[in-house]
C-alpha positions in Angstrom: 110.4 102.6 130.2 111.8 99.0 129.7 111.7 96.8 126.6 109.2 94.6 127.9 106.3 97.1 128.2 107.3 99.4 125.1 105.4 98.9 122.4 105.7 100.8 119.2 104.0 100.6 115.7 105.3 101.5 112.2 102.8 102.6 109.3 104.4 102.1 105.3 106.1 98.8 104.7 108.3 100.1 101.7 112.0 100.8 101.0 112.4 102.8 104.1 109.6 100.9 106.3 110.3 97.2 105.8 113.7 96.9 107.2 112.9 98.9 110.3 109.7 96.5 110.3 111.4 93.3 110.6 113.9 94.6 112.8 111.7 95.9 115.3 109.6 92.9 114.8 112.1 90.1 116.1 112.7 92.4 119.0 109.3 93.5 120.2 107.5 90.4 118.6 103.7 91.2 120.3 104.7 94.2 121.4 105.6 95.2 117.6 102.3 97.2 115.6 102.1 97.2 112.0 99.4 100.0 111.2 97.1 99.6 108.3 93.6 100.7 107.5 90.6 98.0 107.0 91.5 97.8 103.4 95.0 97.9 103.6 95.2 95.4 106.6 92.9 93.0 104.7 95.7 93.0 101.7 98.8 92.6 103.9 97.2 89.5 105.8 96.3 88.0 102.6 99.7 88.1 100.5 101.8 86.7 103.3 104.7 89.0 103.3 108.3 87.0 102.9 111.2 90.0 104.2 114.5 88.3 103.5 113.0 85.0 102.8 111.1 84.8 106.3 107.6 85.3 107.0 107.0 88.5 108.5 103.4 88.3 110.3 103.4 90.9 113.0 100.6 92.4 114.2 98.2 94.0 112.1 96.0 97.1 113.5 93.9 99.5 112.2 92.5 101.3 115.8 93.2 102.3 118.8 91.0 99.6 120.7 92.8 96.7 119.3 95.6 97.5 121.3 96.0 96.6 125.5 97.7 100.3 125.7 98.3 102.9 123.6 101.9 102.8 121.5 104.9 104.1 122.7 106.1 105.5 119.4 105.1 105.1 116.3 107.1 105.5 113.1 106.0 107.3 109.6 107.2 105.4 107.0 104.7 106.4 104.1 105.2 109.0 101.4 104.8 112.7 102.2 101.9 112.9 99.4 100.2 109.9 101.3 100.1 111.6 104.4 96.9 114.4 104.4 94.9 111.4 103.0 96.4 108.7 105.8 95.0 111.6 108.7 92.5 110.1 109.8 94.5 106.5 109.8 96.9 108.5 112.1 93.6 109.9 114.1 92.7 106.1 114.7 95.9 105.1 116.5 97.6 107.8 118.0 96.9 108.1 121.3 97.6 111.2 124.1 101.4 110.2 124.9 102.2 108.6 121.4 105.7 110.0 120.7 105.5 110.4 116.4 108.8 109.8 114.4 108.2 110.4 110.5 111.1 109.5 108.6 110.1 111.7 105.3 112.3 113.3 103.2 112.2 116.9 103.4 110.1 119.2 106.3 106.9 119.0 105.2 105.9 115.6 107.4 107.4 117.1 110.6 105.2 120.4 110.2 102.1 118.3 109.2 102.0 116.0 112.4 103.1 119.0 114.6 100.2 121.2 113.0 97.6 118.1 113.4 99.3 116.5 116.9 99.9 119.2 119.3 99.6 117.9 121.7 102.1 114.7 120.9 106.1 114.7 121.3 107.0 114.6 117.2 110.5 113.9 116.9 112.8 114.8 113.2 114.5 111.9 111.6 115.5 110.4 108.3 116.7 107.4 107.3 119.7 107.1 105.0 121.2 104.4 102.5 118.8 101.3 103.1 119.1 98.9 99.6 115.5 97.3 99.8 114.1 95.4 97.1 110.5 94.7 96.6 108.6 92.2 94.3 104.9 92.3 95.2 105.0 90.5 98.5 108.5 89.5 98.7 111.1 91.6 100.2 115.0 91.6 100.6 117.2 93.9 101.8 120.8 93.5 102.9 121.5 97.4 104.2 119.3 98.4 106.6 120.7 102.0 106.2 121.5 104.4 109.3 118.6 106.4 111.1 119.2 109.6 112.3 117.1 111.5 115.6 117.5 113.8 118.2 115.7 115.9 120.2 113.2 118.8 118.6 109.7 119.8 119.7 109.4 121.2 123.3 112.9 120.6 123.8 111.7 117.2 124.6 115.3 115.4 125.1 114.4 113.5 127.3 111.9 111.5 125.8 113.8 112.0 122.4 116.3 110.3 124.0 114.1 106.9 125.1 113.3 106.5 121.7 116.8 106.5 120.6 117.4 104.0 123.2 114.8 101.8 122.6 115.8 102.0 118.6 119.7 101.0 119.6 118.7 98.2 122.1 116.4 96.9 119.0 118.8 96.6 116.8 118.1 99.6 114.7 121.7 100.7 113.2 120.6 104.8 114.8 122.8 108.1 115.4 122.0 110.6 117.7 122.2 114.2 116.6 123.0 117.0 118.5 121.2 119.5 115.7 118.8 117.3 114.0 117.2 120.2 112.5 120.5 121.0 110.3 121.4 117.0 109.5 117.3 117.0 108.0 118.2 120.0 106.3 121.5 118.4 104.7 119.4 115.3 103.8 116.8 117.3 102.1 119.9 119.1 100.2 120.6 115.7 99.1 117.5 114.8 97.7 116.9 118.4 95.7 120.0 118.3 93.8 120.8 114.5 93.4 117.7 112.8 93.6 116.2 115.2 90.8 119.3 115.3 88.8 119.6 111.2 88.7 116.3 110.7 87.9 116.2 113.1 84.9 119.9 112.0 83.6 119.2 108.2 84.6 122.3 107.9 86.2 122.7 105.5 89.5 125.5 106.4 92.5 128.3 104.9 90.3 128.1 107.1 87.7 128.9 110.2 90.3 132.9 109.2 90.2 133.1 109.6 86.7 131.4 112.4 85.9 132.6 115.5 86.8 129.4 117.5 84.7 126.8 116.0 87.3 128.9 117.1 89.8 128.8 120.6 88.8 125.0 120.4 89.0 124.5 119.1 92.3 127.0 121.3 92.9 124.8 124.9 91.9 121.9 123.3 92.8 122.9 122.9 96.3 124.5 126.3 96.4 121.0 127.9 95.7 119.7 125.4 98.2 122.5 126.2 100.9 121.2 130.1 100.3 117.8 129.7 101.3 118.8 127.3 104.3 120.6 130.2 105.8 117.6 132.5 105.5 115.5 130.1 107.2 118.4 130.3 110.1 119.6 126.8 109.7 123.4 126.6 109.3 124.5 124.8 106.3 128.0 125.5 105.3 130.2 124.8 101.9 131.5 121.5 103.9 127.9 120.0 103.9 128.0 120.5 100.3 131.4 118.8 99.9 130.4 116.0 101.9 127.0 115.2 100.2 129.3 115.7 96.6 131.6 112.7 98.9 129.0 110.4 99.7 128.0 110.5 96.0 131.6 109.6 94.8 131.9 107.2 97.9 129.4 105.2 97.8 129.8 101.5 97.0 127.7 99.6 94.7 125.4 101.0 91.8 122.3 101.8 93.8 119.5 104.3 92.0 118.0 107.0 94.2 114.2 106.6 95.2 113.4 109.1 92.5 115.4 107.8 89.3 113.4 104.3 90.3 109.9 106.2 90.8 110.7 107.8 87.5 111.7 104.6 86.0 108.4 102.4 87.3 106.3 105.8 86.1 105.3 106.6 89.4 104.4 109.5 91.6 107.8 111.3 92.6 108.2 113.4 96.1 109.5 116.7 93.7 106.5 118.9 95.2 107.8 118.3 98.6 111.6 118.2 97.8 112.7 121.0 95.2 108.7 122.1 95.3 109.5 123.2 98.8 112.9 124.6 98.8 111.3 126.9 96.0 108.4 128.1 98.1 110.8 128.9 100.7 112.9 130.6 98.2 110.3 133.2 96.7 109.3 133.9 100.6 112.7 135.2 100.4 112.7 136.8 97.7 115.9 134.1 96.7 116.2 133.1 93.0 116.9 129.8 92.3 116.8 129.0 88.6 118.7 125.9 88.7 116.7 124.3 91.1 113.4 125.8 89.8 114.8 123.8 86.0 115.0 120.7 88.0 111.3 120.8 89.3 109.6 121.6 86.3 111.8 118.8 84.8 110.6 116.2 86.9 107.3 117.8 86.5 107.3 117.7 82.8 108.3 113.7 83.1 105.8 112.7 85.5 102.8 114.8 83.6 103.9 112.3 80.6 102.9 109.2 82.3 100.4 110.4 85.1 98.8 112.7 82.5 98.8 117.1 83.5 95.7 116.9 85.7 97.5 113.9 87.9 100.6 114.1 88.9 
């Protein structure tokens, strides 16, 4: 399909979402969908969103019949507790050939579009390293981060493939991943041991290349996780924990994971579908994973303190 006919939406304008957004925005420009139910939609058109001191006012939808044709692709961009309650936005907008890319951390949004979309193309993906910054309606960013895809349900390379395409040509900084499946997996390893282990400690990227303790526990924790990945057939290797312990110590700049800075604003964290997972995975097994298990009932414990027990 060629640009001028490809039209794609995008649904969750956050740290992930917004770059993506504006990117694929100057590109497609009419051909570019920002999803949004009626409430939601009435919000965004009111605040007048500024993205890198530029107005961004794409296209706002809410249904199917407000578009000329149905979208291409669209891109998930919410959080994976948002998504069971966002169904029926998703119901309102996919149509038959939609290809679906959510960019969740973890496995659960892939599983939950593939359970309620079967018959739609869902791709795997994740998005890694973006630096977005958002006060109410004003947003900057000056790393988009890297997006990661490759083929996955039905074999479906092909059309795996035109997406990827599509991204690139955009402007979307996008690798192409011969075993998506694993490279999720190793992103989801991330998130367990250093997103959980930042947010409880407080400490941002910098502090990974002075400390050798918090090494040591991403280090178990991801040697629990690594474990239960092989059970589940996906091939994780010592190396992946060596390089996710690298891009730690590696990275420039004092950035906070998305956790530490959920914890920090006393928000909802994503620790039922990160280490909450992995665990549920683990005790199918019959796997121990005490380490990780600590961890979750950490970030538990912190969140019941602000959302209350009955809320979090």
């Amino acid at each position: 399909m060629d640009n001028e006919n490809y039209k794609i939406g995008l649904i969750g304008l956050g740290v992930i979402g917004a770059p993506i957004a504006n990117i694929l925005y100057k590109y497609y420009t009419d051909n570019f969908y920002l999803i949004a139910n009626d409430e939601r939609k009435e919000k965004l058109q009111r605040k007048k969103i500024v993205i890198n001191n530029k107005c961004f006012s794409p296209n706002i939808v809410s249904l199917r019949e407000e578009l000329v044709c149905d979208l291409d692709l669209l891109i998930v961009c919410i959080k994976n507790y948002s998504l069971k309650e966002s169904l029926q936005d998703f119901k309102n907008i996919v149509g038959k050939k939609t290809v679906i890319l959510p960019l969740q951390n973890g496995i659960y949004s892939y599983d939950f579009f593939c359970e309620n979309f079967k018959d739609n193309v869902v791709l795997r993906g994740y998005v890694q390293g973006p630096n977005t910054q958002i006060h109410g309606s004003n947003i900057s960013y000056t790393n988009t981060g890297v997006m990661h895809i490759g083929k996955t349900q039905h074999d479906m390379k092909d059309i795996a493939k035109s997406c990827f395409y599509m991204l690139e040509n955009a402007g979307i900084n996008i690798i192409w991943e011969d075993n998506i499946k694993k490279m999720v997996w190793k992103k989801w390893m991330l998130n367990v041991a250093g997103n959980s282990i930042t947010a409880l400690t407080l400490a941002d990227y910098s502090f990974f290349k002075i400390s050798s303790e918090i090494q040591e526990l991403c280090n178990q924790a991801m040697r629990e996780f690594l474990l239960v990945a092989q059970y589940e057939n996906v091939d994780l290797i010592k190396k992946d924990i060596d390089d996710v312990i690298n891009y730690y110590v590696s990275y420039k700049g004092s950035k906070k994971t998305s956790m530490l800075e959920d914890i920090i604003n006393n928000r909802r964290t994503e620790n039922e579908y990160l280490a909450g997972d992995l665990i549920k995975l683990a005790e199918k097994h019959g796997i121990p994973t005490p380490m990780i298990r600590t961890l979750y009932l950490l970030i538990k414990i912190r969140e019941q303190q602000y959302l209350g027990v009955n809320n979090e």
